[in-house]
ZADREN-294186 format. One record per residue: residue in one letter; z negated, x, y of N, C-alpha, C in turn. Coordinates in steps of 0.1 Angstrom, whole numbers, plus 2048, in hexadecimal, padded with zeros to 3 digits. Layout:
residues N
AZXYZXYZXY ...
This chain:
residues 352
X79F9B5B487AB9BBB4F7AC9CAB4A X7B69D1B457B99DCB427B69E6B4A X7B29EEB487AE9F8B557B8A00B58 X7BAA08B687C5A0EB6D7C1A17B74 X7CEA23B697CCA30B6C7CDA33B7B X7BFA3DB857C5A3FB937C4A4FB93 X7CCA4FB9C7D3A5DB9F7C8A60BAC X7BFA70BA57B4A76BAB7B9A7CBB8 X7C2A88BB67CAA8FBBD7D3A93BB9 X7DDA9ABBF7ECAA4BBD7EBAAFBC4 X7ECABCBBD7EDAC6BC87F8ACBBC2 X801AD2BD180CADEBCC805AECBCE X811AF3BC3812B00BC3822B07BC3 X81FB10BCE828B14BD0832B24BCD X835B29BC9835B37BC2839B3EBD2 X82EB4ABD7830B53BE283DB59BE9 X84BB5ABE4852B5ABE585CB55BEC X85DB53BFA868B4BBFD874B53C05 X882B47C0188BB4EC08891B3DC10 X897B41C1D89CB3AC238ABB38C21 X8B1B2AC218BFB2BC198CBB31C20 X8C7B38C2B8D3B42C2F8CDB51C27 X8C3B55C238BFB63C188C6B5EC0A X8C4B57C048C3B54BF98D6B4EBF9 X8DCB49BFF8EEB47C058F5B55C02 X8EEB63C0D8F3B6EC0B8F7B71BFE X8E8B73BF48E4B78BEB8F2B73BDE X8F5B64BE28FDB5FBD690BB65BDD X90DB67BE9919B6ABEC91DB79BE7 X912B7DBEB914B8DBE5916B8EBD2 X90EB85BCE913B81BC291CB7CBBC X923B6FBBF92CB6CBBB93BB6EBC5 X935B78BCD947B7BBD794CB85BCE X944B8EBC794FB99BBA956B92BB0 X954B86BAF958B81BA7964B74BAC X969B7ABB7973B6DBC296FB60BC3 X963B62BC3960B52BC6964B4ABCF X968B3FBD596CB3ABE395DB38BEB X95DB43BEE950B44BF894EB39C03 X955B35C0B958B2BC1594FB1BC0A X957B17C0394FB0FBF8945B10BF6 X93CB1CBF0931B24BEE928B1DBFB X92EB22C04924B1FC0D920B0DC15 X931B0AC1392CAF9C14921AF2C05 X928AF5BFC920AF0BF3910AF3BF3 X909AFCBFC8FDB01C018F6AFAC09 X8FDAFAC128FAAF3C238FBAE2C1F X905AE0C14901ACCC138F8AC9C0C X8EEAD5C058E2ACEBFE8DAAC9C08 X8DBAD2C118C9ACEC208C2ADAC15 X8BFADFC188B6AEBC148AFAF2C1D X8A8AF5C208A4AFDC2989CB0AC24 X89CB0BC1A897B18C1688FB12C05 X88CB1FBFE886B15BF087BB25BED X871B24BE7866B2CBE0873B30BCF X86EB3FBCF873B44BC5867B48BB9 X86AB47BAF859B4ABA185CB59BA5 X869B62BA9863B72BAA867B76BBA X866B7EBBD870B86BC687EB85BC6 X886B85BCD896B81BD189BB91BC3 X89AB99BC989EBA2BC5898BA9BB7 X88FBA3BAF88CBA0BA3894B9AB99 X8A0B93B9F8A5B8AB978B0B93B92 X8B7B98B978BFBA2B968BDBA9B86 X8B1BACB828ABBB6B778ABBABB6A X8B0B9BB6C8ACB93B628BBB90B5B X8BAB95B4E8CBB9AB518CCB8FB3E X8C1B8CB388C3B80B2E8BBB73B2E X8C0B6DB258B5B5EB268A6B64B24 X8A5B6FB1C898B71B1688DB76B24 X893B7EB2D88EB85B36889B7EB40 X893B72B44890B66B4C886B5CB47 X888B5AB3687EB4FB3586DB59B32 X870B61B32860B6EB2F85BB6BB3F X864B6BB48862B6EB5B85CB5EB58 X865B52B5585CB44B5A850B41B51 X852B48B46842B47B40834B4CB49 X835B59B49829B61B55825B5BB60 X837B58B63831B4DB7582BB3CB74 X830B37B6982CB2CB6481CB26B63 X819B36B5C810B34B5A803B35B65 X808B3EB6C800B41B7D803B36B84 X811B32B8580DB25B8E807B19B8D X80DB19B7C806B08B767F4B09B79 X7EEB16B7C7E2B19B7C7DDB17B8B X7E6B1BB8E7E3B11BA27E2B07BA2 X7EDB00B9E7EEAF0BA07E2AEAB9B X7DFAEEB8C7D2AE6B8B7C7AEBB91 X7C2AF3B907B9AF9B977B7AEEBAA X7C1AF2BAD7C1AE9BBD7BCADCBBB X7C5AD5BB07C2AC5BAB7B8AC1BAB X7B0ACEB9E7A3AC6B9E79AACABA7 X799AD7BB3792AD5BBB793AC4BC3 X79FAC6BC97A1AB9BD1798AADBC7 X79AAABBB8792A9FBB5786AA2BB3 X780AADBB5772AAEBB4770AB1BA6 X776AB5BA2777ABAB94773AC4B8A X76CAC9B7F76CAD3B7A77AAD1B6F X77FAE0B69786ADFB6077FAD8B51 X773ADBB4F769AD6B45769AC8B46 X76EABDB4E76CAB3B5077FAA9B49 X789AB4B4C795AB0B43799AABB35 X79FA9DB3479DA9BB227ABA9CB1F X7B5A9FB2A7C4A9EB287C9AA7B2F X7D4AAEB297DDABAB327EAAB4B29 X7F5AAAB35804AABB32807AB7B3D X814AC0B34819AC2B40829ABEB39 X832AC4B4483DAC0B44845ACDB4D X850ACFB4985BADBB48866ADAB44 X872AD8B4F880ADCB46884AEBB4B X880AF4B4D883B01B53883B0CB49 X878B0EB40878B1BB39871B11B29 X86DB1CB1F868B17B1185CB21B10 X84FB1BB0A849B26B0583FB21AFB X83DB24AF1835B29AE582AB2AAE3 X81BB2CAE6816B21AE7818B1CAF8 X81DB10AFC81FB0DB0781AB0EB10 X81AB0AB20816B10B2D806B0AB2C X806AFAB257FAAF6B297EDB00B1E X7F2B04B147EAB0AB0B7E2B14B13 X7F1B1DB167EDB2AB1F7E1B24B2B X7DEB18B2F7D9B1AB397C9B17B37 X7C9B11B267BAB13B227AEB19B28 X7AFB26B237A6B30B277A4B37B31 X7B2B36B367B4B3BB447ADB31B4B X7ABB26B4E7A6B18B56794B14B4E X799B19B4778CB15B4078AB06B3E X795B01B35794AF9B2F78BAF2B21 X788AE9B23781AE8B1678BAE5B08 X786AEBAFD78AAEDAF0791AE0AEC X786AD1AEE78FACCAE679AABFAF2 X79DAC8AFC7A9AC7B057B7ABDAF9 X7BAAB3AF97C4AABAF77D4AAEB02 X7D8AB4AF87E6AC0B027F0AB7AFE X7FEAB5B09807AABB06813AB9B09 X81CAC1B07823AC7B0F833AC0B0E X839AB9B1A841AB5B1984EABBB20 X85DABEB15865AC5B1B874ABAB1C X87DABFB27888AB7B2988AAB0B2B X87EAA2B35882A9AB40883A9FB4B X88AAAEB4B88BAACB5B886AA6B65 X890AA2B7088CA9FB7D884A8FB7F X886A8CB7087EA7EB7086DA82B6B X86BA93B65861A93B5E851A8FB69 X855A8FB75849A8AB7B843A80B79 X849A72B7D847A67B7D847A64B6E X84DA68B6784DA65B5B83EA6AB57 X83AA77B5982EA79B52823A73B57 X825A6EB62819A64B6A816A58B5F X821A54B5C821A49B5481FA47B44 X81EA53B42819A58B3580EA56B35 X805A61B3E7F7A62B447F4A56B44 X7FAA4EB4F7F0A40B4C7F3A37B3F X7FBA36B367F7A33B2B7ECA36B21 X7E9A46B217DDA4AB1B7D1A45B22 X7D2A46B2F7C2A42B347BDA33B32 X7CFA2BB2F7CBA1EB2F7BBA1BB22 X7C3A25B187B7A27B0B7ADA31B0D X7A8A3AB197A3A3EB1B798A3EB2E X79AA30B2B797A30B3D78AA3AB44 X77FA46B3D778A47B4277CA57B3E X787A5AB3B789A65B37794A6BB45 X791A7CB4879AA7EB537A8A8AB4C X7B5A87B4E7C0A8CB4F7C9A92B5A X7C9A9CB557D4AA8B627E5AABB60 X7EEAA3B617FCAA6B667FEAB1B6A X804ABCB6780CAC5B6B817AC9B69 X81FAC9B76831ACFB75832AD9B7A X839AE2B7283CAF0B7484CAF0B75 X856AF2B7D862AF2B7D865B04B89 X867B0DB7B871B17B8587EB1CB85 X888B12B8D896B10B8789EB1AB8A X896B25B9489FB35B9A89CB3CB8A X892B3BB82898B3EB768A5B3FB6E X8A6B31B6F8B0B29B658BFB2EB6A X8C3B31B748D0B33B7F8D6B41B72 X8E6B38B748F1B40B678F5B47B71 X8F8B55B728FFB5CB7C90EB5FB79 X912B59B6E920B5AB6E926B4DB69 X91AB44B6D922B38B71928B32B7C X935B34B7F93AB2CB8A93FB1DB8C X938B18B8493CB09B88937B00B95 X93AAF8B96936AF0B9F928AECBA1 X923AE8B92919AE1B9090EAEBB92 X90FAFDB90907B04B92905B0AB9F X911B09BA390FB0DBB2907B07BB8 X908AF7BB5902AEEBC28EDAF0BBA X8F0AF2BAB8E1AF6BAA8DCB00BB0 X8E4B09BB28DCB18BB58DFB0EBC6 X8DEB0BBCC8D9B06BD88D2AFCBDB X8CFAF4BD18C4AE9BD58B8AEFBCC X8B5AF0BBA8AEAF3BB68A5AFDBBE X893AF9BC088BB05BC5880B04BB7 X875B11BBA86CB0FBAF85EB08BB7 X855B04BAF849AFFBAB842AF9BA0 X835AF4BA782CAEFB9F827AE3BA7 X825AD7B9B819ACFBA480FAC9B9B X803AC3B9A7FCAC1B917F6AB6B95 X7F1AABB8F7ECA9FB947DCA9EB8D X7D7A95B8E7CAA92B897CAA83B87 X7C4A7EB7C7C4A6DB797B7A6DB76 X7B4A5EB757A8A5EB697AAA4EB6A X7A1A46B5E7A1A37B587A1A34B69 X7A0A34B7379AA2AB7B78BA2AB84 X784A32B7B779A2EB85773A3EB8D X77CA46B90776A4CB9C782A4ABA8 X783A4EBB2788A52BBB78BA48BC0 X797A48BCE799A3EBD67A8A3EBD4 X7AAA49BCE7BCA49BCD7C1A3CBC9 X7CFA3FBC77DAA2FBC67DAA2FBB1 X7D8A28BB57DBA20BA37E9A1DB9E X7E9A21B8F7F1A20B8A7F5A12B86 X7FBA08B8B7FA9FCB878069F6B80 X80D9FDB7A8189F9B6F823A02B72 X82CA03B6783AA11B6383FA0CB5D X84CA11B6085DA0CB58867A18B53 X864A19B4A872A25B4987EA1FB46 X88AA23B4B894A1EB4789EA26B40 X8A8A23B398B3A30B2E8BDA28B35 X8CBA31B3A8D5A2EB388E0A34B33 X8E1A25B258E9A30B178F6A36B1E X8FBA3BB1790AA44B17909A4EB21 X8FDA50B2A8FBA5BB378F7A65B30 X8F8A6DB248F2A7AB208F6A85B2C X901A86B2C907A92B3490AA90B42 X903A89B4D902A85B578F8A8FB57 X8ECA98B578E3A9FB5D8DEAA6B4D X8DCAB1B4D8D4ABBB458D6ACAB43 X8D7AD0B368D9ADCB348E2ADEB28 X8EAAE6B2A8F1AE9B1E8EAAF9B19 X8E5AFAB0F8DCB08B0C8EAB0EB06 X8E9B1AB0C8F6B25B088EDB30B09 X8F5B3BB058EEB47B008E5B4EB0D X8EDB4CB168E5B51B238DAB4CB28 X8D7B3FB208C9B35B268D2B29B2A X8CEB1FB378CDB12B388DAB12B41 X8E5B0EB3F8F1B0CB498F0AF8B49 X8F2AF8B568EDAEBB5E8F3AE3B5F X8F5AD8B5B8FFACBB578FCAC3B64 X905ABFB6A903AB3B7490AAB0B7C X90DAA3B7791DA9BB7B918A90B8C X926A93B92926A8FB98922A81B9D X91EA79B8F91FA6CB8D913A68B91 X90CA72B928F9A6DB958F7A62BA2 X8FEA64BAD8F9A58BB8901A4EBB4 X90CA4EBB0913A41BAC908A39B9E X906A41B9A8FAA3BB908EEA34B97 X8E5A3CBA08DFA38BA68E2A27BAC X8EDA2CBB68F5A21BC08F3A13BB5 X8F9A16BA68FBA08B9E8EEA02B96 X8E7A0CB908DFA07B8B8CEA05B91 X8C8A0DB988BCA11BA28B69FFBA6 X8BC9FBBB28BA9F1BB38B69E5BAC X8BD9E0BA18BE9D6B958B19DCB8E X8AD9ECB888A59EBB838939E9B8E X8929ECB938869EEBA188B9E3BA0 X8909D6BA588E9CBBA78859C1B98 X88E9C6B8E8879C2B8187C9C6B7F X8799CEB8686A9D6B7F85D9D1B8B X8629CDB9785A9CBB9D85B9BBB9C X8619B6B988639A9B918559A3B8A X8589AEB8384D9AEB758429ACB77 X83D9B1B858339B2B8C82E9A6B96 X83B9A0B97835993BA3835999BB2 X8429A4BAF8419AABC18529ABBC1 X8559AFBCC8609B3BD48609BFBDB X8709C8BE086C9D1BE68669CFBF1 X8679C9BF88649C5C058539C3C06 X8509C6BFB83F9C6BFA83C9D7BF6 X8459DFBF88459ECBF683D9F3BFD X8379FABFE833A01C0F835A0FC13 X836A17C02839A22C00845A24BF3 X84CA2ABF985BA32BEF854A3FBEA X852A48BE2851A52BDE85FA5ABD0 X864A5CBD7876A5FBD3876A6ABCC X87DA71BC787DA7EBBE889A83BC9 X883A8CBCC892A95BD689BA9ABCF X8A5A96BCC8B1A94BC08BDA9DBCA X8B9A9CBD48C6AA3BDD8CDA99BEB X8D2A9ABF18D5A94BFE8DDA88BF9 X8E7A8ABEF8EAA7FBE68E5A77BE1 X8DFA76BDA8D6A6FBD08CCA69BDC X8C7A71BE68BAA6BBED8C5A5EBF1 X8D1A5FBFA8D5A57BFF8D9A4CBF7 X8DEA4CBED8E3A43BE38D6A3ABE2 X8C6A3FBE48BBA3ABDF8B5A33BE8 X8BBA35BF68BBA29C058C2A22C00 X8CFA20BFF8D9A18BFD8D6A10BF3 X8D3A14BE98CCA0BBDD8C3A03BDF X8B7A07BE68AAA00BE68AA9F9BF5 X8B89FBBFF8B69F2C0A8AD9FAC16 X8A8A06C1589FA0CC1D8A0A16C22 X89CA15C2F8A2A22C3C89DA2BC35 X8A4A36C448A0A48C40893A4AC40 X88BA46C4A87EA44C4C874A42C43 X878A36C3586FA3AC28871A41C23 X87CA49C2087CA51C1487BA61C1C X877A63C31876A6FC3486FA7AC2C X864A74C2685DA82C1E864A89C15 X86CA82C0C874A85C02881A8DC09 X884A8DC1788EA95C1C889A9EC21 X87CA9DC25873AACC28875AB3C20 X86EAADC1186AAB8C03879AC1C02 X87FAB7C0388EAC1BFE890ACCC08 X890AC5C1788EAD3C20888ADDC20 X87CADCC1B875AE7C1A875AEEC10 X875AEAC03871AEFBF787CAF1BEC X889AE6BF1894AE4BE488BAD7BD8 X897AD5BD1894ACFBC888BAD3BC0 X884ACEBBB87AAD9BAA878ACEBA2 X883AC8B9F883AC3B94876ABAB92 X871ABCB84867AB2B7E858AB2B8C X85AABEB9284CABEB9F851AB2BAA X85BAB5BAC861AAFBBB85CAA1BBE X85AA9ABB6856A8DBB4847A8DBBA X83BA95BB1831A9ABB682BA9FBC1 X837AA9BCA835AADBD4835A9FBDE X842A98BDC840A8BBE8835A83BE5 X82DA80BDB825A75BDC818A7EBDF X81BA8EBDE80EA93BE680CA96BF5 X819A94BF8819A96C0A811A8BC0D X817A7BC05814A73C09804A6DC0A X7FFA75BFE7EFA72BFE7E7A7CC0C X7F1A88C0D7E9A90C167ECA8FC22 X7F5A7FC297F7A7EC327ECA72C37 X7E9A69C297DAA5DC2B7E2A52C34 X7F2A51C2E7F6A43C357F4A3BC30 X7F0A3AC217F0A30C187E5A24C1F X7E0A19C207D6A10C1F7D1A05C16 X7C5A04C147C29FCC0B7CE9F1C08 X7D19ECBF97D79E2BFD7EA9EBBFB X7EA9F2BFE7F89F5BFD7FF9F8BEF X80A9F6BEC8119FBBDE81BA02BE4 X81FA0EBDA82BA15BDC831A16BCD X83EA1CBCE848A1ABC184DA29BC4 X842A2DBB984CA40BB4858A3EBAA X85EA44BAE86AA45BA4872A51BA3 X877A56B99881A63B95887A5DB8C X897A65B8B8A2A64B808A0A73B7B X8A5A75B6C8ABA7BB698B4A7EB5C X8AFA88B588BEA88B4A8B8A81B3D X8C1A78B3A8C1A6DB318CCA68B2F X8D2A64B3B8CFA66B468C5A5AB47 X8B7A57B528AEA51B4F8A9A4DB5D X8A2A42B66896A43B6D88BA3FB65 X87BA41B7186FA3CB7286CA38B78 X864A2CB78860A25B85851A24B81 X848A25B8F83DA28B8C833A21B99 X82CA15B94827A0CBA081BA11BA6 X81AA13BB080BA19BB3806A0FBBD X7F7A0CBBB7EFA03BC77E5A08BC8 X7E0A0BBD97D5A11BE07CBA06BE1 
């Protein structure tokens, strides 16, 4: 029998900084009202994410001073690298871990670029060992969680006694065009928040955590410009069509059914949902699809309350409420999943 990658721990990291979404409401109003914005708009398109406040990588009033792409992506490099250094750090305490004991560092980032990359940087700073096997993956987005879970356990499948650390770094108050007024940026500069989350795996044989017990990625052709970035001179201006829950709504279901097919199960043998908090939309579209109340997917409407979206973490963050709330029981399976730009999902089977 193939051995199966289990997930040690996940810890978040959060950048010190928080503003609650009536501070951070002002802040764009004062911003984009010199420029006639329909403020009234401004403010609905705010209040229908569910937001309740989101962590910023600097100070509110820092951002003001970041006046090119280069200045912004210098700002998510520095913080990148201090937070991706929490996250793991937390992880491997939680798995009992030394850094000396890591044979894998993916991380994953659609927010900033850097040269040698975040996970390099975190070598020596963590005190990693030398001959460290680095994956750095850029531009799956809000699917890059689940997605990199599934990576990870492909490696460990060939390496079952070796241990691997997942890390997502997403800080999207970076990325925000200030003289973009579209639609699609507005509604980002109100859901997007920043963080980090970092996971821990290994072949199988330590811990009690949930097992990786099979993954599906899926492509759906012709969706390029349904979710991503268009790079313009200013940095990252943010693509994203309204077509996302309708996507969800048609395709979600058919595939999770096929995949748990594959498996010899049903959802109804589910016991845990772990959702990527995509936004009030998308979460809903993701009841309606899979047939299941507000009640499974509550965590996933927490994370967004609290924290905003973060992208490639968000995913992370819910399946770590969920370990640190210990509902799971022997015996149970849950189905992680995230979409993103591909347009794409992941589906990701876990059994306790």
């Amino acid at each position: 029998m193939t051995a199966m990658a289990r997930i040690l721990s996940v810890a978040q990291a959060l950048p010190p900084n928080f503003a609650d979404q009536d501070t951070l409401l002002a802040s764009f109003r004062e911003l984009w009202g010199q420029k006639h914005f329909n403020l009234e708009r401004l403010e609905q398109l705010h209040r229908a994410v569910r937001v309740g406040g989101r962590h910023l990588a600097l100070p509110l009033e820092r951002y003001r001073e970041l006046r090119s792409f280069a200045a912004r992506n210098a700002a998510w490099t520095e913080a990148a690298v201090d937070l991706g250094a929490e996250a793991v750090r937390s992880a491997l305490l939680a798995a009992d871990l030394s850094p000396a004991q890591v044979d894998h560092l993916y991380f994953v980032t659609v927010t900033g670029i850097a040269t040698p990359s975040i996970d390099a940087r975190l070598v020596d700073r963590l005190g990693l060992r030398a001959d460290l096997k680095r994956v750095p993956i850029f531009g799956l987005g809000c699917v890059a969680g689940a997605a990199g879970l599934s990576r990870v356990a492909d490696v460990l499948r060939g390496g079952p006694g070796e241990v691997a650390v997942l890390l997502a770094v997403e800080l999207c108050s970076l990325t925000l065009q200030r003289e973009d007024l579209s639609i699609p940026n507005i509604i980002a500069s109100g859901l997007f928040g920043d963080g980090a989350a970092a996971a821990v795996l290994d072949g199988g044989a330590r811990g009690r955590g949930p097992r990786i017990a099979a993954t599906r990625s899926v492509f759906y052709p012709g969706s390029e410009r349904v979710m991503g970035w268009d790079v313009v001179d200013s940095g990252f201006k943010v693509v994203l069509s309204p077509a996302v829950p309708q996507l969800v709504r048609e395709k979600l279901r058919a595939d999770v059914d096929a995949f748990l097919a594959a498996q010899g199960l049903k959802r109804s043998e589910i016991a845990h949902f772990i959702c990527h908090t995509g936004g009030p939309k998308v979460l809903e579209a993701c009841e309606e699809a899979l047939e299941i109340p507000r009640s499974t997917m509550q965590r996933s409407w927490d994370s967004l309350q609290k924290v905003g979206n973060l992208s490639s973490a968000s995913v992370l963050f819910v399946l770590s409420d969920l370990l640190a709330a210990g509902e799971a029981s022997p015996g149970d399976r849950g189905l992680l999943l995230a979409m993103g730009p591909g347009f794409c999902s992941e589906l990701v089977l876990l059994e306790w």
